[in-house]
C-alpha positions in Angstrom: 31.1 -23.5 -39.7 29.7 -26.9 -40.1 32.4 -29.9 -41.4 31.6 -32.3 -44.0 31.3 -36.1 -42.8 33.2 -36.7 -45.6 36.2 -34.9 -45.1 36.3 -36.8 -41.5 36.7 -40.1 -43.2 38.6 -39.2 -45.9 41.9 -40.5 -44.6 40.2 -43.7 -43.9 38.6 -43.8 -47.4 41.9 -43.6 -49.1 43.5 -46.3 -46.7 41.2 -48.8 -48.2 41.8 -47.6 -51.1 45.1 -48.5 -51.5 45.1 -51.9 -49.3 48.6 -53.3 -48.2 47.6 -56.4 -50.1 48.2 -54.9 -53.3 52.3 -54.7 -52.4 51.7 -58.6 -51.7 50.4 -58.6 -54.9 53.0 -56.9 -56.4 55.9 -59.1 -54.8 55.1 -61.9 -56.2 54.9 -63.2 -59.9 52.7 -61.0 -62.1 50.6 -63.2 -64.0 48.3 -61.6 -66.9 45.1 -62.3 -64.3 46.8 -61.2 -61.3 48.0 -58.0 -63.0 44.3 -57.9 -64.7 42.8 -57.8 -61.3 45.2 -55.0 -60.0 44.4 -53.3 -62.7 41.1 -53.7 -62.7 41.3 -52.5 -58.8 43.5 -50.0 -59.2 40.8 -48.1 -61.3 38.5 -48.8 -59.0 40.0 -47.1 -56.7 40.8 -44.4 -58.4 36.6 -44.3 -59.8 36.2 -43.7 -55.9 39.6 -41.4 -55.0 38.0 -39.3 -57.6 34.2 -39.3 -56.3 36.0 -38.0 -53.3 37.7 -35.1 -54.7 34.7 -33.8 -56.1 32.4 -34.1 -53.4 35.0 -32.1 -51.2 35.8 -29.7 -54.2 32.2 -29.2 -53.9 31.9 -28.6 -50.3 34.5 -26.1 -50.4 32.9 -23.8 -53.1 29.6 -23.9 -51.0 31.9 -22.9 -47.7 33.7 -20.0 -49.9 30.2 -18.6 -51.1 28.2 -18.8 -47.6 31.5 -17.2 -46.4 31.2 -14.4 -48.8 27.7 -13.7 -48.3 28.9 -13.7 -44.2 31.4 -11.4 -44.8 28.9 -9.2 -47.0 26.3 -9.0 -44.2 29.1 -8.4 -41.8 30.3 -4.7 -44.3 27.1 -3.3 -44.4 26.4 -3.9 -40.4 29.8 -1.9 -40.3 28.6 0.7 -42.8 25.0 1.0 -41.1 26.8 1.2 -37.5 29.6 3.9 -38.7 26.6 5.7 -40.1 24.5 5.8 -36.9 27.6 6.8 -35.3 28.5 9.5 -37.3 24.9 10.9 -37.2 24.8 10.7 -33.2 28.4 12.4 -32.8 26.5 15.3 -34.6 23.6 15.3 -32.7 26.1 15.4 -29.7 27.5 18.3 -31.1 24.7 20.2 -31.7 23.5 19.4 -27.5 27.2 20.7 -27.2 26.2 24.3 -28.8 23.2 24.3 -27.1 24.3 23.5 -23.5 26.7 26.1 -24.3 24.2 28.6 -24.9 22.1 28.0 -22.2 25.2 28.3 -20.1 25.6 31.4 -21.3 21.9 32.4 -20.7 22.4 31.2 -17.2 25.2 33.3 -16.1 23.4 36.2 -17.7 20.6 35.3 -15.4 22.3 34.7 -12.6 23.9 38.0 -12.8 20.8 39.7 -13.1 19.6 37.7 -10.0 22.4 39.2 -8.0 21.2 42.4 -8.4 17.5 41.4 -6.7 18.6 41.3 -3.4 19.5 44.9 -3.6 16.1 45.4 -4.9 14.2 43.5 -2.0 16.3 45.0 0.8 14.6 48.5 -0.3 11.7 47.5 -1.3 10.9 45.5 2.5 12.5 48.6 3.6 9.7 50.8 2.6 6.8 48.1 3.4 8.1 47.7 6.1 7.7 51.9 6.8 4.6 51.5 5.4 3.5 49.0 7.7 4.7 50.7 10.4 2.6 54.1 9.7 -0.3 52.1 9.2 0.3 50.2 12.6 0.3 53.4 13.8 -2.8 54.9 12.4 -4.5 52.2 13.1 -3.6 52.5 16.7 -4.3 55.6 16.9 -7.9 55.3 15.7 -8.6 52.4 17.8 -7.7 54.2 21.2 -9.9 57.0 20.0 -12.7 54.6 19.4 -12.2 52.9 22.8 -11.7 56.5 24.2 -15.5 57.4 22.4 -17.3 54.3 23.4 -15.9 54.2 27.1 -17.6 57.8 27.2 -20.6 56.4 25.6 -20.9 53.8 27.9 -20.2 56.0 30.7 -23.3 58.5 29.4 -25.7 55.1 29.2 -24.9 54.1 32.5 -25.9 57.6 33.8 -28.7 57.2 31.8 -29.6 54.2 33.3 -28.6 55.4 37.0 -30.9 58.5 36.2 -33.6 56.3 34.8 -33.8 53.9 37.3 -33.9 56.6 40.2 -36.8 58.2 38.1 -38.6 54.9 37.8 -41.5 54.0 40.8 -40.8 51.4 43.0 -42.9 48.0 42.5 -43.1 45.1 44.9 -42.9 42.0 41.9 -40.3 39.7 42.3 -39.3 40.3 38.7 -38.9 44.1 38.8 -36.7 43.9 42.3 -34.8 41.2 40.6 -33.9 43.7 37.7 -33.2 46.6 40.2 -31.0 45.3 41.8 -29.7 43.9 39.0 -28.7 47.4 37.4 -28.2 48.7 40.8 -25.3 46.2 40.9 -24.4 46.8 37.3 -23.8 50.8 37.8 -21.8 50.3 41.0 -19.3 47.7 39.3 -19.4 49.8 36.1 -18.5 53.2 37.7 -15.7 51.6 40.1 -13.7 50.3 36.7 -10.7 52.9 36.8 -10.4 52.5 33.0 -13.7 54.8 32.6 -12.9 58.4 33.0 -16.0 60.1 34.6 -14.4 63.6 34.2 -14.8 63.6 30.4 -18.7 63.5 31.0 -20.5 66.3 31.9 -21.6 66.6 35.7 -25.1 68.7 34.5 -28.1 67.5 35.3 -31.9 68.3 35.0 -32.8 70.8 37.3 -35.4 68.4 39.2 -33.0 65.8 39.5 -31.1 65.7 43.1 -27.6 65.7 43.2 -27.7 62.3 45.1 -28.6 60.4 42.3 -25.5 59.9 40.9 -22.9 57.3 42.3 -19.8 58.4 43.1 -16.8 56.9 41.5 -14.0 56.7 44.4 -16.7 54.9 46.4 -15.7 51.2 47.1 -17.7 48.6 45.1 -19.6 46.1 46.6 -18.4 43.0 48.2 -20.8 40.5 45.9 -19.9 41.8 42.0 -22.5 40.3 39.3 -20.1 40.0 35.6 -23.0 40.5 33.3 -23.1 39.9 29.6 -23.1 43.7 29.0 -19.9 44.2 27.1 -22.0 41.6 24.3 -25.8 42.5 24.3 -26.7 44.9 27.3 -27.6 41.9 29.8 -29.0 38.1 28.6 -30.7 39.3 25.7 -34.3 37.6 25.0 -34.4 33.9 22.8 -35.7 34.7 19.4 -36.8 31.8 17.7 -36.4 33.6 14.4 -32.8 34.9 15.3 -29.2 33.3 14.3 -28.8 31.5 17.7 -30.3 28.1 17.9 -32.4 27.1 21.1 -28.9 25.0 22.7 -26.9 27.9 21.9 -29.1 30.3 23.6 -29.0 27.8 26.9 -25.4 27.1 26.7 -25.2 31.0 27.2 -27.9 31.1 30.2 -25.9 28.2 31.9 -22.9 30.7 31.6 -24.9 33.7 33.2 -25.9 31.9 35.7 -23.2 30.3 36.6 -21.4 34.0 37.1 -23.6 34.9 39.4 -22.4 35.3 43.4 -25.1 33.9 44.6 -25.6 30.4 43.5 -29.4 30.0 41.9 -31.7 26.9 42.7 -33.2 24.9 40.6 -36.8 26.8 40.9 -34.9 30.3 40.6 -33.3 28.9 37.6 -36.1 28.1 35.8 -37.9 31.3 37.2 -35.2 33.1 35.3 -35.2 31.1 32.0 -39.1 31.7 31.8 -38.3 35.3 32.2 -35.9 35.2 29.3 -38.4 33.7 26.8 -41.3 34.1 24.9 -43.7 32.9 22.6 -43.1 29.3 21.1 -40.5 29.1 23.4 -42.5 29.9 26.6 -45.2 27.5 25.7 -42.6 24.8 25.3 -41.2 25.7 29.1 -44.7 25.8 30.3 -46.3 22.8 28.4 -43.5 20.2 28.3 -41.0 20.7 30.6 -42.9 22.1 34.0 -44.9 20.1 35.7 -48.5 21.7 35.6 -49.5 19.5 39.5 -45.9 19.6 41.0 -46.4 18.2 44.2 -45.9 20.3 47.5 -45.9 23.0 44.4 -42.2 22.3 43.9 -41.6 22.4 40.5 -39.0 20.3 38.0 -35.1 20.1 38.9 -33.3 21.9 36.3 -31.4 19.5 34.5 -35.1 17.5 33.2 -36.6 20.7 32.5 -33.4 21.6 30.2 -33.3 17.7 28.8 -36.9 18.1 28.0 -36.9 21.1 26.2 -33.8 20.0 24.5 -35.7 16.9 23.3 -38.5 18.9 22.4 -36.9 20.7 19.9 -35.1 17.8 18.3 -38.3 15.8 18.3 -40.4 19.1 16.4 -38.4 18.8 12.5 -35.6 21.1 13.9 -33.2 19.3 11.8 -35.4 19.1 8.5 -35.7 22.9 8.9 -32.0 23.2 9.2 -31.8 20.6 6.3 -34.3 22.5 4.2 -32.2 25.8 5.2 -28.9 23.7 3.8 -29.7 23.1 0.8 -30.5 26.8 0.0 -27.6 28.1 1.9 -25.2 30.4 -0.3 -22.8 32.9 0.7 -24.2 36.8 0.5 -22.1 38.7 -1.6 -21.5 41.2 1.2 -20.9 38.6 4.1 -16.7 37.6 4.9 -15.2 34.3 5.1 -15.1 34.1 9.0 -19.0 35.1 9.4 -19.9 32.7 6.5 -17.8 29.8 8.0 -19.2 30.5 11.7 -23.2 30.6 10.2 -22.7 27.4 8.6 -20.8 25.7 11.5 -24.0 26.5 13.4 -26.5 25.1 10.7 -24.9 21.9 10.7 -24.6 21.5 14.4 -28.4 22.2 14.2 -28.7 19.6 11.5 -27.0 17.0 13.4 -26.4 17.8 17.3 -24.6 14.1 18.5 -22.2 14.6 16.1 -19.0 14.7 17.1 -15.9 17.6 16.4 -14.6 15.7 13.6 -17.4 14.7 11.8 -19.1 18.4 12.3 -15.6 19.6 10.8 -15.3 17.4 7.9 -19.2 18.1 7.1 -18.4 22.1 7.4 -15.5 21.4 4.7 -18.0 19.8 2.6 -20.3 22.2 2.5 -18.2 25.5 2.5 -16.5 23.8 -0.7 -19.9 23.3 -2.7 -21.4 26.8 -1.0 -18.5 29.4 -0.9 -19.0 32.5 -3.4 -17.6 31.6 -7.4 -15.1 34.2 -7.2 -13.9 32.5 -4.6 -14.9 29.3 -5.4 -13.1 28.4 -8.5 -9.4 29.3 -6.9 -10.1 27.6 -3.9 -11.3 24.2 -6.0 -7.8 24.6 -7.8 -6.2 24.9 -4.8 -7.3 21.3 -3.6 -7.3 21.9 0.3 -7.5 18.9 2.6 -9.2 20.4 5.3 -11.0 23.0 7.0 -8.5 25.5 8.3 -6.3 25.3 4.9 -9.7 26.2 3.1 -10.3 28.8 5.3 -6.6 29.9 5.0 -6.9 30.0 1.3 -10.2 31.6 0.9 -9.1 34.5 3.2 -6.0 34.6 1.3 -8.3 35.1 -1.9 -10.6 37.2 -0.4 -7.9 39.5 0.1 -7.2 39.5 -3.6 -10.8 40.2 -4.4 -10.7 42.6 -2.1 -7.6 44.3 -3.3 -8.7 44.2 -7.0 -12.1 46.2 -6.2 -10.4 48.8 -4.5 -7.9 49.6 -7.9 -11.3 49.6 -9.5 -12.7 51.8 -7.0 -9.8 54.2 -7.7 -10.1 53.7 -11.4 -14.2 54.7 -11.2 -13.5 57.6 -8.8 -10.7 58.9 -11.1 -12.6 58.6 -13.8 -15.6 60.4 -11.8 -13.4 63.2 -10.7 -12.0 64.0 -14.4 -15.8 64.2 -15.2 -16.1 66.4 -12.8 -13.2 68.5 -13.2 -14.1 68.9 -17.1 -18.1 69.7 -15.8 -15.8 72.4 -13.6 -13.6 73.8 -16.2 -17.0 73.8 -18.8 -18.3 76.2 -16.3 -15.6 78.4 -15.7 -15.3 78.8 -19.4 -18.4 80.4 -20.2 -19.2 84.0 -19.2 -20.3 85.3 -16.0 -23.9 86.2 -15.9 -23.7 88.2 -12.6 -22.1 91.4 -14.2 -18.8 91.2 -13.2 -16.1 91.5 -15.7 -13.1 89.9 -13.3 -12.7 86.1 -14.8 -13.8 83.1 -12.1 -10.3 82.4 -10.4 -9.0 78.6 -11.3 -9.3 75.9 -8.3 -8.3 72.5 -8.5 -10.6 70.1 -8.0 -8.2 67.6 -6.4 -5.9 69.4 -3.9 -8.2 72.0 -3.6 -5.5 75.0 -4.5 -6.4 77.3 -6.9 -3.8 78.2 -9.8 -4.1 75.2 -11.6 -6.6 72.1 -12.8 -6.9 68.8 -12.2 -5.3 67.4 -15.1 -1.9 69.3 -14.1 -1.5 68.5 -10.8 1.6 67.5 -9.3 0.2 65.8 -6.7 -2.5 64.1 -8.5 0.1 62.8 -11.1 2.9 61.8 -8.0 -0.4 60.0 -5.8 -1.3 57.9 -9.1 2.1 57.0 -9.9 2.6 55.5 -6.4 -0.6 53.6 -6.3 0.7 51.8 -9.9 4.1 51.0 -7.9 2.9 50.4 -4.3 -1.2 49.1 -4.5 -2.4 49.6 -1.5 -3.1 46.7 0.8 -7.2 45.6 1.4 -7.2 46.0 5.1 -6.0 49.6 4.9 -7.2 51.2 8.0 -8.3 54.9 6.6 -9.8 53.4 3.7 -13.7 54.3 3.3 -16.1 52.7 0.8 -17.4 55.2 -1.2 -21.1 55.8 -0.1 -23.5 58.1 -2.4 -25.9 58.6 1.1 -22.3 60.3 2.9 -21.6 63.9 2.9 -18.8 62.9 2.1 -19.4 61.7 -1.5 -20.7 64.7 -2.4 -16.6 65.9 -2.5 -15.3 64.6 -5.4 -12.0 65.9 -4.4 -11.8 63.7 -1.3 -12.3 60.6 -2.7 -8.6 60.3 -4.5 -7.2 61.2 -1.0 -4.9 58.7 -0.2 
């Protein structure tokens, strides 16, 4: 609180006014002017004594009111703060009954979680059985496959062993080349102890000799040739109009040729390699890349001759094709992830060869992002993968989904199909027999094929259905046929729900 300069001096103030000289004046004679002048002083000074006392009477009602107004301000701060208080210990209370309940809700939870563990335990259990009898279905089938197409190959290598014993003799280079070529083939083939030559047939046409078959315990010869027949029967043609590029093609030949025993020179080399193409392609060997006057009539080394044809097909629009082809590539709606991802890896490294691995990758991401199918497109964008393999992890991932989904459709239209049919079925049975016979038409279900019953009440039918709603079957399940209206075997409605 701020003082009064007044006050301050008001000790001083009354000092002077009430000199010491006025007791001088007082101890000596009074005369009437000397007692005139201290009278006339004396109220003087009491004129001023009482200026004083107001002004500080004054100050001190103005302190007393600014304190009161202070003190006022000060209450309702109080109030207002007591009231804010009050009001936040309730909304603390009310947390307090909600915290509580949630606690509550919590344990409940919990003790419900404790009973999932259970829950899993069996349920992995039985995929786990599941998994198992699939493994071993699968297994099964697949050694009967291999079993079939060792057999197969066994009766084409017979085939070709009978053909090429058949065929006359010529004296090209070309056709001795290929002779020996199968020749070679046959012998390796029928030495392989994983082919079984006593599940074949041993008959032969009646004007075939007995000598034209090879034996299988004989030894194989000493120089082997690995072919490319467990891919395409031999080096198969270049097709300029086929999924393989030109460099892909070569890459290959460079591989054949270097399995070969016998290591090829640079004119057998390119001997072979004009064997192996045609058309466009040919022209190309014979226009830019051999020399049409070699001297001594030795032709190119190999490496120009694949450099220049290499160069020739960069230097023709190659890459505006594969452009052109890129920017009207989408993905069929019958063609998988993998095949999708491994025909676009090859149209980009047609569209920009020098490119290196990273730069090919990133430019694959790219455009399998922008290219990919929409029901698989729109999960994968949400998915926001950072590279390659997680987008090709994810889209397989949803493909499997997809995949899973049209197959409870499938079942859904081929139950739907076979009520149709079983109500077609019971139609029939219910109207008379034309044929004369009085016995009534016996009842056959339609679904497990055991008559005494329909469709509609079959036990099995009903237990089959209720398992597919608890355990949906997986997409890659082995025994699993799409249904075809060109099989025999959609012509039997009955079959189709067969799980």
């Amino acid at each position: 609180m701020a003082q009064n300069p007044d006050i301050l001096t008001n000790d001083d103030s009354l000092r002077k006014l009430f000199p010491p000289s006025l007791n001088s004046s007082l101890a000596g004679n009074l005369t009437l002017p000397t007692l005139r002048t201290f009278c006339e002083r004396l109220i003087e000074y009491n004129r001023k004594l009482c200026q004083i006392l107001g002004r500080d009477l004054r100050w001190h009602a103005q302190s007393h009111l600014k304190t009161a107004n202070i003190t006022g301000l000060h209450d309702k701060q109080l109030i207002t703060l007591r009231t804010t208080l009050e009001r936040q210990l309730q909304e603390h209370q009310q947390c307090e009954t909600v915290l509580n309940r949630q606690v509550l809700d919590l344990r409940n939870s919990y003790s419900k979680l404790s009973q999932i563990p259970a829950q899993v335990s069996s349920l992995f259990t039985l995929t786990r059985t599941l998994s198992n009898d699939t493994k071993a279905q699968e297994a099964s089938i697949n050694q009967q496959l291999a079993q079939i197409e060792a057999k197969i190959e066994n009766i084409n290598l017979r085939i070709l062993a009978i053909e090429d014993k058949v065929r006359p003799r010529t004296s090209t280079p070309i056709e001795d080349f290929s002779t020996g070529f199968i020749e070679n083939l046959i012998e390796f083939k029928l030495s392989t102890p994983e082919v079984s030559l006593n599940s074949v047939p041993e008959s032969q046409p009646n004007d075939q000799p007995e000598a034209d078959s090879q034996p299988a315990d004989d030894p194989p010869p000493d120089g082997h040739i690995i072919t490319s027949l467990d891919f395409t029967n031999f080096l198969s043609p270049f097709n300029s109009n086929g999924d393989i590029t030109f460099p892909e093609w070569l890459q290959k030949f460079e591989d054949f040729k270097d399995q070969q025993t016998t290591a090829w020179d640079d004119e057998t080399t390119i001997k072979r390699l004009r064997m192996c193409l045609s058309g466009d392609a040919r022209d190309r060997l014979l226009k830019v890349a051999l020399n049409p006057n070699p001297p001594d009539g030795a032709s190119k080394p190999f490496h120009e001759v694949k450099d220049l044809m290499l160069a020739s097909y960069r230097k023709d629009g190659g890459q505006a094709i594969a452009r052109a082809e890129l920017a009207v590539l989408k993905q069929r709606h019958d063609e998988t992830i993998t095949h999708f991802i491994e025909r676009l890896t090859r149209l980009v490294g047609r569209l920009d060869p020098e490119a290196n691995s990273a730069t090919r990758e990133k430019r694959v991401f790219e455009e399998f992002m922008s290219r990919v199918k929409d029901d698989i497109a729109t999960p994968l964008r949400l998915s926001i993968p950072e590279n390659l393999e997680q987008a090709r992890a994810k889209a397989l991932a949803i493909e499997s989904i997809n995949a899973a989904a049209n197959l409870a459709r499938t079942d859904n239209i081929a139950a739907t199909f076979a009520t149709a049919v079983q109500a077609l079925a019971n139609a029939s049975i219910s109207k008379p027999a034309t044929s004369g016979s009085s016995e009534p038409r016996a009842t056959k279900c339609f679904y497990c094929a055991r008559p005494g019953h329909w469709a509609r009440d079959c036990r099995k039918k009903k237990a089959d259905m209720a398992n597919r709603r608890r355990f949906p079957r997986p997409s890659n399940r082995p025994d699993y046929q799409r249904f075809d209206r060109s099989s025999p075997e959609s012509q039997k409605p009955a079959r189709l729900l067969t799980p």
